[in-house]
PDB file of N, H, CA, C and O in Angstrom:
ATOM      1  N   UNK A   1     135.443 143.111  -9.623  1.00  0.00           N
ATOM      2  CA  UNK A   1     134.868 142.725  -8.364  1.00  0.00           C
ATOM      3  C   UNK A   1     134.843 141.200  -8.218  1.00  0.00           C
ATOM      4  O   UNK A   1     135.223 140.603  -7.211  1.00  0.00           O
ATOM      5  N   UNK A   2     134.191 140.438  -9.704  1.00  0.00           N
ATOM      6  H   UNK A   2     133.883 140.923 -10.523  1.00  0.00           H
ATOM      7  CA  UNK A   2     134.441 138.691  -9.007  1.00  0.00           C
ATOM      8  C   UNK A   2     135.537 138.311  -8.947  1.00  0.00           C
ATOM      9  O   UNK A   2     135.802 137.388  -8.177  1.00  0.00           O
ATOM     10  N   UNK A   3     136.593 138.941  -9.793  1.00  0.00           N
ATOM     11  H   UNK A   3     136.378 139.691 -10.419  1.00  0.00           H
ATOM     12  CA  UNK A   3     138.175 138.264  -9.897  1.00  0.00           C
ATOM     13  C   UNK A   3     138.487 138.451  -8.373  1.00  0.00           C
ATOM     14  O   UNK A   3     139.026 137.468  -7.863  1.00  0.00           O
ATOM     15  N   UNK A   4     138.244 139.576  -7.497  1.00  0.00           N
ATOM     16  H   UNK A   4     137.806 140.374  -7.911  1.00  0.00           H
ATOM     17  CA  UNK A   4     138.568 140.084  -5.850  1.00  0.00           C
ATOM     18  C   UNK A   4     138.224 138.684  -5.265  1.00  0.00           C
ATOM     19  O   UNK A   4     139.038 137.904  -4.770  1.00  0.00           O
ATOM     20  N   UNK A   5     137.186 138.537  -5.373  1.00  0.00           N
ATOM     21  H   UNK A   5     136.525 139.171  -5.776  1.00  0.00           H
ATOM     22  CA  UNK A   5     136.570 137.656  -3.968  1.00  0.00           C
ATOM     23  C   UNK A   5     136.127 136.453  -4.880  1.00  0.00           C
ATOM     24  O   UNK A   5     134.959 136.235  -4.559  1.00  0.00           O
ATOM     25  N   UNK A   6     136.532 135.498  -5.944  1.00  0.00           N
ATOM     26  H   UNK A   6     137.481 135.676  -6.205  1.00  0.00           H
ATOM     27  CA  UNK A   6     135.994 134.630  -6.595  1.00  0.00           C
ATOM     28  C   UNK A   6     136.338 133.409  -5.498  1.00  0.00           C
ATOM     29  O   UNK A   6     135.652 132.390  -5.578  1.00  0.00           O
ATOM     30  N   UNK A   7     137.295 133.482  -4.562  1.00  0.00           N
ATOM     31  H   UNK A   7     137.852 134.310  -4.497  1.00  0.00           H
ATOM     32  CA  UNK A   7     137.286 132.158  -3.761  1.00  0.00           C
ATOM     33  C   UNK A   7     136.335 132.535  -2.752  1.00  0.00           C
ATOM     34  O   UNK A   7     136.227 131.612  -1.945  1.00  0.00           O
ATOM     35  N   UNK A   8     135.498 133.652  -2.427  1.00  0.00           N
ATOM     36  H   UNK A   8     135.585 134.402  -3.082  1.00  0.00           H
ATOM     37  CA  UNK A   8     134.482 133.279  -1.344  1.00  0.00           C
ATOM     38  C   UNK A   8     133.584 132.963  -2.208  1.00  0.00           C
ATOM     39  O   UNK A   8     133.000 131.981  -1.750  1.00  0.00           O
ATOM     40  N   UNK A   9     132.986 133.361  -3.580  1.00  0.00           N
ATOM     41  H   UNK A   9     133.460 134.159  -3.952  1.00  0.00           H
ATOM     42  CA  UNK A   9     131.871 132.878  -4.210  1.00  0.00           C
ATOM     43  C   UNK A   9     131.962 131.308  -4.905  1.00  0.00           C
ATOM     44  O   UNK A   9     130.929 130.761  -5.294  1.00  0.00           O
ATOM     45  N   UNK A  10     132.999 130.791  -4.996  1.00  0.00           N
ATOM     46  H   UNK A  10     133.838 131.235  -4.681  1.00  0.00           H
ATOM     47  CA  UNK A  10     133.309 129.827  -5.425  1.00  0.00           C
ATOM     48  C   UNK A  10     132.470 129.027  -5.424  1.00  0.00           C
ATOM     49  O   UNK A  10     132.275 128.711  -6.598  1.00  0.00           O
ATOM     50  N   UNK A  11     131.429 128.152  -4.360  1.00  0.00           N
ATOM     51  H   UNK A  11     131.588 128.409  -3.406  1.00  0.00           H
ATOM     52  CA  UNK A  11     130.576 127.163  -4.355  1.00  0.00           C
ATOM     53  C   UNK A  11     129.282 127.389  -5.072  1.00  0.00           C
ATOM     54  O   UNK A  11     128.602 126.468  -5.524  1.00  0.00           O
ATOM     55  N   UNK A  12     128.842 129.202  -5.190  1.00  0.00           N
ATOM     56  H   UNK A  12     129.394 129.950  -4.823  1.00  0.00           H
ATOM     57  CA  UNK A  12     128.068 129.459  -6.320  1.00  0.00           C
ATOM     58  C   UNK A  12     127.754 128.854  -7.873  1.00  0.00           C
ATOM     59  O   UNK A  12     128.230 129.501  -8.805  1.00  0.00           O
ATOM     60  N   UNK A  13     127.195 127.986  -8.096  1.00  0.00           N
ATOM     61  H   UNK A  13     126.807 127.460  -7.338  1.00  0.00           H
ATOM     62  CA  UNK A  13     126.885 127.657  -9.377  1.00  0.00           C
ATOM     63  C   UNK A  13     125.805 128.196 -10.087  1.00  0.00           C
ATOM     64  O   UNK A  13     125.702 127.959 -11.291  1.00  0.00           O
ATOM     65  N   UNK A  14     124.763 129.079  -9.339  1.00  0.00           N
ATOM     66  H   UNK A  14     124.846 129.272  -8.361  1.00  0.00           H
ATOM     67  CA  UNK A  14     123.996 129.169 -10.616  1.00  0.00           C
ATOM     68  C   UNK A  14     123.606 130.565  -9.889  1.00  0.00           C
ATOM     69  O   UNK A  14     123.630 130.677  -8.663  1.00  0.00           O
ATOM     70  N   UNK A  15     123.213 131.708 -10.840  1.00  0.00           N
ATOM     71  H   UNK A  15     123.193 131.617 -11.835  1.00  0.00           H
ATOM     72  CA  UNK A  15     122.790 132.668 -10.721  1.00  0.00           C
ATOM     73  C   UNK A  15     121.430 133.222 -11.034  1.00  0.00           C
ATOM     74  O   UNK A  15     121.066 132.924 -12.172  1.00  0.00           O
ATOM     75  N   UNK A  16     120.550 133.967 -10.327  1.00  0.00           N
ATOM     76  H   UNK A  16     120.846 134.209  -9.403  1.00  0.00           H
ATOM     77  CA  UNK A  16     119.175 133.850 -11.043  1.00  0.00           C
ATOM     78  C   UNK A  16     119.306 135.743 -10.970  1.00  0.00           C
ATOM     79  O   UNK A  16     119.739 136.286  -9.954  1.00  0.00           O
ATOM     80  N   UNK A  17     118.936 136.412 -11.992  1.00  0.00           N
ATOM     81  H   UNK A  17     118.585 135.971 -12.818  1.00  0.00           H
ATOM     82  CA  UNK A  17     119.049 137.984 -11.948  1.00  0.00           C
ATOM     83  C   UNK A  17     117.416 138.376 -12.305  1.00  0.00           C
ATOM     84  O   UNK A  17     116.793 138.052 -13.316  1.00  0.00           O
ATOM     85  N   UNK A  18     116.972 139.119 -11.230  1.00  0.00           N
ATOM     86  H   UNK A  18     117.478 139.382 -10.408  1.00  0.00           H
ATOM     87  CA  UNK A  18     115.579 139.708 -11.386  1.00  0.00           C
ATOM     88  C   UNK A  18     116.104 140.851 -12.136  1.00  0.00           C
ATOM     89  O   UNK A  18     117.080 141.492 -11.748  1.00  0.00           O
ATOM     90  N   UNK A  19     115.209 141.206 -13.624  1.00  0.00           N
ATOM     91  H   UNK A  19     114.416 140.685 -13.940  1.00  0.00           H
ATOM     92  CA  UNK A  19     115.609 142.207 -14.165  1.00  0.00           C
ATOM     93  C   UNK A  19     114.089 143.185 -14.833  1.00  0.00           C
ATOM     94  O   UNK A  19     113.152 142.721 -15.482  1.00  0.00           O
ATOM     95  N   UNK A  20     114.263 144.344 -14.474  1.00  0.00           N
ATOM     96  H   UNK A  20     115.024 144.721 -13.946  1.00  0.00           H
ATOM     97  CA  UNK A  20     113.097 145.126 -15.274  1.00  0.00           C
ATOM     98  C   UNK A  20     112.951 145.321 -16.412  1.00  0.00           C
ATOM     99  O   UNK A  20     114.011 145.270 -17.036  1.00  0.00           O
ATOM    100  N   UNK A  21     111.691 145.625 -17.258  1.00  0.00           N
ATOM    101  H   UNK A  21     110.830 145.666 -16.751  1.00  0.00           H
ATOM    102  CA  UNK A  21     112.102 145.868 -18.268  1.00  0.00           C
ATOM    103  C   UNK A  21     112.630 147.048 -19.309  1.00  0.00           C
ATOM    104  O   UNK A  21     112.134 147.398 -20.380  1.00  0.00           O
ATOM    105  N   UNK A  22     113.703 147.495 -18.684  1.00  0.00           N
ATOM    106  H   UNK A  22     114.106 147.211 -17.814  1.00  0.00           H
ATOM    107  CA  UNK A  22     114.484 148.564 -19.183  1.00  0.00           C
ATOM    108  C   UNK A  22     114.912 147.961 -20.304  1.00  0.00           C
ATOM    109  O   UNK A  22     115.451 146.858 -20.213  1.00  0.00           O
ATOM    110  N   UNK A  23     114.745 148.578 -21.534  1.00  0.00           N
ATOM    111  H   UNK A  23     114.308 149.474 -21.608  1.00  0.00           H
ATOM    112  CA  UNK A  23     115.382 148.850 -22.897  1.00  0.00           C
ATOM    113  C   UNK A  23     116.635 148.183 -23.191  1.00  0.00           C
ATOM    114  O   UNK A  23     116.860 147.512 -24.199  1.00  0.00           O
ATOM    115  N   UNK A  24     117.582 148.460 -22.059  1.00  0.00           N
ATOM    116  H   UNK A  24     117.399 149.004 -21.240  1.00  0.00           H
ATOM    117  CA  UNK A  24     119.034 147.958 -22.357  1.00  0.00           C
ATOM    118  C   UNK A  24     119.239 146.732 -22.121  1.00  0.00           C
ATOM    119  O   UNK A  24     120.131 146.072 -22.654  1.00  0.00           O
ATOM    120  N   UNK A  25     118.243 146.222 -21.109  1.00  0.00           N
ATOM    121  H   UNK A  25     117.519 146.759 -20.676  1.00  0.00           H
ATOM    122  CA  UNK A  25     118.163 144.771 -20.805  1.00  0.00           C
ATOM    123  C   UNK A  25     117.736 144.097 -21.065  1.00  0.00           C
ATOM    124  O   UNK A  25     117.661 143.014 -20.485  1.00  0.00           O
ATOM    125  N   UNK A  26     117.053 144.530 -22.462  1.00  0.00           N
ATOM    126  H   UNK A  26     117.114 145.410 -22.934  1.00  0.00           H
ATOM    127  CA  UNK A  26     115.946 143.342 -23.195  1.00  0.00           C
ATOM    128  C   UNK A  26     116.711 142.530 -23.870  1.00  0.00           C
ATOM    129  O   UNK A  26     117.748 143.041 -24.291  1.00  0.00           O
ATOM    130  N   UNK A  27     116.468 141.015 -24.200  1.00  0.00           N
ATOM    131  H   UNK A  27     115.625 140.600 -23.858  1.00  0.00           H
ATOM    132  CA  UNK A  27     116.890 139.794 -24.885  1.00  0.00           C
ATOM    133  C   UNK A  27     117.255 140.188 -25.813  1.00  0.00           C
ATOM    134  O   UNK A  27     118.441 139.861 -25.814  1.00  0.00           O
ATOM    135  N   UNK A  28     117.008 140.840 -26.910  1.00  0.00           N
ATOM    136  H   UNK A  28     116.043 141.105 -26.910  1.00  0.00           H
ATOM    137  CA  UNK A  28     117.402 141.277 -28.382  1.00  0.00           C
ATOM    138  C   UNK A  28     118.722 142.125 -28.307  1.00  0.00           C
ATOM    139  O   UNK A  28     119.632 141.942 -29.115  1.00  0.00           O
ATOM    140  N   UNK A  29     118.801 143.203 -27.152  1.00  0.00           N
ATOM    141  H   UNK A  29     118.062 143.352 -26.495  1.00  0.00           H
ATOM    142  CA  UNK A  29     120.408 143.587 -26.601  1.00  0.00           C
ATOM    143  C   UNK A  29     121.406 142.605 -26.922  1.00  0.00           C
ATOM    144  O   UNK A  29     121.787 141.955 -25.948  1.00  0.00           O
ATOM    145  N   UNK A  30     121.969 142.305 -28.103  1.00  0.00           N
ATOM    146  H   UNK A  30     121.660 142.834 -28.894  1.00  0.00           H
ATOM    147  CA  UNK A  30     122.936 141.314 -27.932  1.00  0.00           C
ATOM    148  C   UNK A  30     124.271 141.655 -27.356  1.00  0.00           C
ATOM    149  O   UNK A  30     125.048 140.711 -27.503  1.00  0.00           O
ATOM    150  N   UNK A  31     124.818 142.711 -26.733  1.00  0.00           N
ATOM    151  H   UNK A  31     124.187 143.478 -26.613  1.00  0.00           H
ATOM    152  CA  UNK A  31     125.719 143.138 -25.614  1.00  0.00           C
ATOM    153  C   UNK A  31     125.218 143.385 -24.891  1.00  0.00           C
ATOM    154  O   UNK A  31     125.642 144.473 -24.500  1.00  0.00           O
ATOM    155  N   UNK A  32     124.204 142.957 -24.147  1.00  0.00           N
ATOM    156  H   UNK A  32     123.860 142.074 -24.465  1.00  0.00           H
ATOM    157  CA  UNK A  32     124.290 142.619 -22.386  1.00  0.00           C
ATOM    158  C   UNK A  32     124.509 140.715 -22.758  1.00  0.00           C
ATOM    159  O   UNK A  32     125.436 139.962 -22.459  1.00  0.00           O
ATOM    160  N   UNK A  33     123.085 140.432 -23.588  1.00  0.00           N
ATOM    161  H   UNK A  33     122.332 141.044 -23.831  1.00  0.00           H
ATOM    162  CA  UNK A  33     123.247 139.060 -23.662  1.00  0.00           C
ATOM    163  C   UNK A  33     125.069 137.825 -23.716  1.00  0.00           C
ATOM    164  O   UNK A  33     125.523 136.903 -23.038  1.00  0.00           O
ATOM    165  N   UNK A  34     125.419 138.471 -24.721  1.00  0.00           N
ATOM    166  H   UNK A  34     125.050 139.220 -25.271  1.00  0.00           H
ATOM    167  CA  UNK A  34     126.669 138.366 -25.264  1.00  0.00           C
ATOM    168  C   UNK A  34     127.670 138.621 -23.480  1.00  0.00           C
ATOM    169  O   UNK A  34     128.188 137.555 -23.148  1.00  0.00           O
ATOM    170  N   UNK A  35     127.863 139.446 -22.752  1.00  0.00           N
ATOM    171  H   UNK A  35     127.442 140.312 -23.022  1.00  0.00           H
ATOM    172  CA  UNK A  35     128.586 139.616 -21.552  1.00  0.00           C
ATOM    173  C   UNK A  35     128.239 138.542 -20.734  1.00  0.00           C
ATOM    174  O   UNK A  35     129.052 137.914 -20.056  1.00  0.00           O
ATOM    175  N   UNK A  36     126.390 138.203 -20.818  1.00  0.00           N
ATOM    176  H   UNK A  36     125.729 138.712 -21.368  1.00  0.00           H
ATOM    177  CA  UNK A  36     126.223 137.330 -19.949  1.00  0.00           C
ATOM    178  C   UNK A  36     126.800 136.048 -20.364  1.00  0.00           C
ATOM    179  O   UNK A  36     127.643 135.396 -19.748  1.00  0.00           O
ATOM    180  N   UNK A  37     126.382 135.834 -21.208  1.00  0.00           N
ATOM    181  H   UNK A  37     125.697 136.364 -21.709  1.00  0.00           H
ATOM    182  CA  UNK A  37     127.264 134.382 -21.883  1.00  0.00           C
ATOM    183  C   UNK A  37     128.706 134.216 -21.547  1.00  0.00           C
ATOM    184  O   UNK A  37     129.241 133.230 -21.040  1.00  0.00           O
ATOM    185  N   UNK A  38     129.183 135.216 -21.872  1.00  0.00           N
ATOM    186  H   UNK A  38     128.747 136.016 -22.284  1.00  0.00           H
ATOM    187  CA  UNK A  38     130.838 135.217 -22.173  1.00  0.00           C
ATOM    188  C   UNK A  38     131.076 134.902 -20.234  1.00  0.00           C
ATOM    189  O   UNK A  38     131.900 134.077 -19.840  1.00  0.00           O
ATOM    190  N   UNK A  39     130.241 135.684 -19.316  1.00  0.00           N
ATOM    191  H   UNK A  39     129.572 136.354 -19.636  1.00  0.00           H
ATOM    192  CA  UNK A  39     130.695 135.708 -17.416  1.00  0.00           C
ATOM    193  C   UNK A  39     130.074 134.315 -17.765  1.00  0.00           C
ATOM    194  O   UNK A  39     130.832 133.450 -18.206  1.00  0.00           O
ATOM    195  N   UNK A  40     128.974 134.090 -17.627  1.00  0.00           N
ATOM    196  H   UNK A  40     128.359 134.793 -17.269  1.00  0.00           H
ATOM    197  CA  UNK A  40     128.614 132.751 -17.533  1.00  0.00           C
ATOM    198  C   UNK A  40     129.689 131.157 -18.101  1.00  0.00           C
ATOM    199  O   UNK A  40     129.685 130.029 -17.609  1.00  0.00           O
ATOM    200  N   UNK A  41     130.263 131.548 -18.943  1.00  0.00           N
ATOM    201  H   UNK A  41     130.267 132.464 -19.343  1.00  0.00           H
ATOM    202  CA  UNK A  41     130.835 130.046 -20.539  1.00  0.00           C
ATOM    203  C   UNK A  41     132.362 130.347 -18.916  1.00  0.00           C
ATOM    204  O   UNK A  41     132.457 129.485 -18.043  1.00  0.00           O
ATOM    205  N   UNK A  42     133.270 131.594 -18.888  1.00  0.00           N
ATOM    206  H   UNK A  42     133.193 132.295 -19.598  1.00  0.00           H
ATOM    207  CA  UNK A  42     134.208 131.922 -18.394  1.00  0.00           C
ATOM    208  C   UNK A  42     134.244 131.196 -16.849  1.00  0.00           C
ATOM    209  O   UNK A  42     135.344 130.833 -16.430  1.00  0.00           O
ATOM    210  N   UNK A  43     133.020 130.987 -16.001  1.00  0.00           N
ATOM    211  H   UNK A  43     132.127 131.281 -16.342  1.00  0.00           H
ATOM    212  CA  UNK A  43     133.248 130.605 -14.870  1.00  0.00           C
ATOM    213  C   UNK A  43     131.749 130.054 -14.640  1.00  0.00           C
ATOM    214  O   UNK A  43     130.924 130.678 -13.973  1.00  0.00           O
ATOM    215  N   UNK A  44     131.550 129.118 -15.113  1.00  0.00           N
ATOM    216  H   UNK A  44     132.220 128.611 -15.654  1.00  0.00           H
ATOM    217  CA  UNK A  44     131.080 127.466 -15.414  1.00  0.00           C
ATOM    218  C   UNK A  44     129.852 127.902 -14.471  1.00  0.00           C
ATOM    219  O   UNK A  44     129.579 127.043 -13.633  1.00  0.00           O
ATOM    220  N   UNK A  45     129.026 129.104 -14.434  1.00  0.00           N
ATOM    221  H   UNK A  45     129.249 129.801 -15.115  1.00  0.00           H
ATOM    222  CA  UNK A  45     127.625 129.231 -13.638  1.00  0.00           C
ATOM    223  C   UNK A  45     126.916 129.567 -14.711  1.00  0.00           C
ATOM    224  O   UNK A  45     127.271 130.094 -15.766  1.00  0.00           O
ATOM    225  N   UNK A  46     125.549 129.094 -14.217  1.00  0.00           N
ATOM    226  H   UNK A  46     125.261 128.666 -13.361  1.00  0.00           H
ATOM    227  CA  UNK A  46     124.445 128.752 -14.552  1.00  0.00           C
ATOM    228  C   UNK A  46     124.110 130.456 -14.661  1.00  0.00           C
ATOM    229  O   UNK A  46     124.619 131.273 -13.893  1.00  0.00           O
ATOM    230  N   UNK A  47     122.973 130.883 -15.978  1.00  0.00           N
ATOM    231  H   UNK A  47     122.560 130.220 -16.602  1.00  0.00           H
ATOM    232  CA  UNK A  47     122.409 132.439 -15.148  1.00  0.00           C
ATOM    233  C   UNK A  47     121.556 132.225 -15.509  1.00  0.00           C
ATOM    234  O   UNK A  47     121.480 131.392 -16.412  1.00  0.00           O
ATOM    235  N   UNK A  48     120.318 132.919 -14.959  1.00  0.00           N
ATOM    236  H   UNK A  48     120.380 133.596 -14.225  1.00  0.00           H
ATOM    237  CA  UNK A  48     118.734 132.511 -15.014  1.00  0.00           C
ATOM    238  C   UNK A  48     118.380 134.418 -15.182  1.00  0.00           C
ATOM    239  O   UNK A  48     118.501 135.308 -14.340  1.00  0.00           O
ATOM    240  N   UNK A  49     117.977 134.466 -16.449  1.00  0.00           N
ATOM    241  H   UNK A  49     117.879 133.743 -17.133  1.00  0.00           H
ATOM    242  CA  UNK A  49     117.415 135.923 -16.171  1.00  0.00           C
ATOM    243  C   UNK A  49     115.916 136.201 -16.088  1.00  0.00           C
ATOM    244  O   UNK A  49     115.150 135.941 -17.016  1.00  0.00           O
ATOM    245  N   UNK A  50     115.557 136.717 -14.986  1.00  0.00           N
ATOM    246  H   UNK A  50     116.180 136.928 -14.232  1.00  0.00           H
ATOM    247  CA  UNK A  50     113.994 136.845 -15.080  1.00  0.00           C
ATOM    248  C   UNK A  50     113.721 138.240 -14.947  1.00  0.00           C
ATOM    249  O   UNK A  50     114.299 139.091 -14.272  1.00  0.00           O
ATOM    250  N   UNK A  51     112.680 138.328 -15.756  1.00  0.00           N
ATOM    251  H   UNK A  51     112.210 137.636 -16.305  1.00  0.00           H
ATOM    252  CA  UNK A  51     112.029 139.675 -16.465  1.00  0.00           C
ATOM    253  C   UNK A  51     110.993 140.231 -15.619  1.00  0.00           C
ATOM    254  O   UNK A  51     109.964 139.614 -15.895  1.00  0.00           O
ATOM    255  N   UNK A  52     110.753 141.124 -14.695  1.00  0.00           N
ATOM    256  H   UNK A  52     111.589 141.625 -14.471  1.00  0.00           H
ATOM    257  CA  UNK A  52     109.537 141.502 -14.634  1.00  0.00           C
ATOM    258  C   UNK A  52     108.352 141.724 -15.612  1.00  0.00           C
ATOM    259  O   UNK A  52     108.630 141.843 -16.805  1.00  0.00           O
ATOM    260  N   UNK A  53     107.067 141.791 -15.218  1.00  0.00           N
ATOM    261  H   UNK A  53     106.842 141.695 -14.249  1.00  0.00           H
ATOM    262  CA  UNK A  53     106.072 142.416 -16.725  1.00  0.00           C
ATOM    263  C   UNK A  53     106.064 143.695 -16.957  1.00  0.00           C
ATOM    264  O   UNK A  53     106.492 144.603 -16.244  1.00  0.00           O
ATOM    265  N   UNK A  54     105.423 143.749 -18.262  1.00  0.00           N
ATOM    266  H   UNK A  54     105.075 143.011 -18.841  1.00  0.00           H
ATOM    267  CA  UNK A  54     105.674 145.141 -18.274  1.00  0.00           C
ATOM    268  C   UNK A  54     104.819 145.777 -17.179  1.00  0.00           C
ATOM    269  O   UNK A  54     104.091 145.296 -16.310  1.00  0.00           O
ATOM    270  N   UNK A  55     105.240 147.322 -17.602  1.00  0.00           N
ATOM    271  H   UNK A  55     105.832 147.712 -18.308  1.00  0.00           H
ATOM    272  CA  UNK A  55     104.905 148.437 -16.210  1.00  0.00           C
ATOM    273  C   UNK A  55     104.340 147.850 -14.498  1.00  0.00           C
ATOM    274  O   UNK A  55     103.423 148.012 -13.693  1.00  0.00           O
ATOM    275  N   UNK A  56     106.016 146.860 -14.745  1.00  0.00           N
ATOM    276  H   UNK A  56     106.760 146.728 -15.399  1.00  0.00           H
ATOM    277  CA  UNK A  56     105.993 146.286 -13.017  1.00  0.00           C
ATOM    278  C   UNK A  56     106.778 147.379 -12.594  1.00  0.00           C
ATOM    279  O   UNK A  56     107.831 147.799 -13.074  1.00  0.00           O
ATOM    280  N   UNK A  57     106.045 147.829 -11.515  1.00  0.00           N
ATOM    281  H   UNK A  57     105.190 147.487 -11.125  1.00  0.00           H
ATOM    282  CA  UNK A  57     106.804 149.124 -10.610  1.00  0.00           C
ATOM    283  C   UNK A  57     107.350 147.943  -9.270  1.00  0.00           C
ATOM    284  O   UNK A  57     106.604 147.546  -8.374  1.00  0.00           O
ATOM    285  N   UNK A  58     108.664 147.592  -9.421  1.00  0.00           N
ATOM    286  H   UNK A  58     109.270 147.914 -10.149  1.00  0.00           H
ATOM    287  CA  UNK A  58     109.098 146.750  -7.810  1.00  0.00           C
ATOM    288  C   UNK A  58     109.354 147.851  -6.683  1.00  0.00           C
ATOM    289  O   UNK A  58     109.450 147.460  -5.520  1.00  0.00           O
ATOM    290  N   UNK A  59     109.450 148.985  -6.926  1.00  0.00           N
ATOM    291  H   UNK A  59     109.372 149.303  -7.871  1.00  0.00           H
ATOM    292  CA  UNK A  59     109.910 150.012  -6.628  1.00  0.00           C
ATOM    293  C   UNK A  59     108.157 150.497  -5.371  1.00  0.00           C
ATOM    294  O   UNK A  59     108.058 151.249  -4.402  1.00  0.00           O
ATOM    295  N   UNK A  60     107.623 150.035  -5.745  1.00  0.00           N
ATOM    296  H   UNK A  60     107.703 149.424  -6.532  1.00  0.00           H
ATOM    297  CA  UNK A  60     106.304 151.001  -5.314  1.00  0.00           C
ATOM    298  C   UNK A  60     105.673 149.924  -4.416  1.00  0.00           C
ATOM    299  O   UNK A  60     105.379 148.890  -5.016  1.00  0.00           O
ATOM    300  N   UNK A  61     105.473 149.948  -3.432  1.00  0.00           N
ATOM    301  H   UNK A  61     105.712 150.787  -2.944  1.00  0.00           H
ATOM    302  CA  UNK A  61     104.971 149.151  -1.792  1.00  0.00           C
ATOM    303  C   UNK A  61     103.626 149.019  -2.126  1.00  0.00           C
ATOM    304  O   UNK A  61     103.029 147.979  -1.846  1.00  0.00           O
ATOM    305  N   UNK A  62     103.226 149.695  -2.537  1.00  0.00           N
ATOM    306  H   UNK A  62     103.711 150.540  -2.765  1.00  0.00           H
ATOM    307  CA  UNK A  62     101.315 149.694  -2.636  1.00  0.00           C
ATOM    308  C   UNK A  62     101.133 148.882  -3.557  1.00  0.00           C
ATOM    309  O   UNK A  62     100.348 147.988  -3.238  1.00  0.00           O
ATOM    310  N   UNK A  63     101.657 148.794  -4.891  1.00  0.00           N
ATOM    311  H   UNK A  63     102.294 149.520  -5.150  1.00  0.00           H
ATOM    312  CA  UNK A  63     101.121 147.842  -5.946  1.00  0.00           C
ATOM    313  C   UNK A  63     101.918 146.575  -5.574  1.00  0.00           C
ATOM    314  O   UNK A  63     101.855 145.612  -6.339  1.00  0.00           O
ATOM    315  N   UNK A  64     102.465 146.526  -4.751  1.00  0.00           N
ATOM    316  H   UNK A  64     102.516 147.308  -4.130  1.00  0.00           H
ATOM    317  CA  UNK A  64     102.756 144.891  -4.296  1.00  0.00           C
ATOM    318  C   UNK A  64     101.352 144.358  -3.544  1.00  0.00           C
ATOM    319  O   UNK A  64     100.823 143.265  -3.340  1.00  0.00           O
ATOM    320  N   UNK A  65     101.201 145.079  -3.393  1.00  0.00           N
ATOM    321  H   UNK A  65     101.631 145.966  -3.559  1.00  0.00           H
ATOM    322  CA  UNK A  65      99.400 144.640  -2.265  1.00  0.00           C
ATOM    323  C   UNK A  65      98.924 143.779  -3.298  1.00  0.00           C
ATOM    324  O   UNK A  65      97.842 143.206  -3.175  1.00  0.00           O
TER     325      UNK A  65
END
């Protein structure tokens, strides 16, 4: 998908990814970490990963209140 359209994203430098805390996506995962590095080192953007807390439901309208 970025190789498709990398000249419309082109002016993109930095990426920020809201992420839950699902198992597969935790810091110690060193293959997600490791992919991010490798997209990130490969095409010179910045990535910012931010974690929700635990048992953050983003999913649920009421506990955003």
């Amino acid at each position: 998908m970025w190789e498709q359209n990398k000249e419309k994203y082109a002016p993109i430098l930095q990426f920020v990814i809201n992420l839950d805390n699902d198992p597969q996506l935790a810091s110690n995962r060193t293959q997600f970490i490791r992919r991010m590095i490798e997209f990130s080192k490969k095409r010179r953007i910045e990535i910012h990963l931010i974690y929700y807390p635990p048992y953050h439901s983003k999913y649920n309208p009421i506990e955003r209140c």
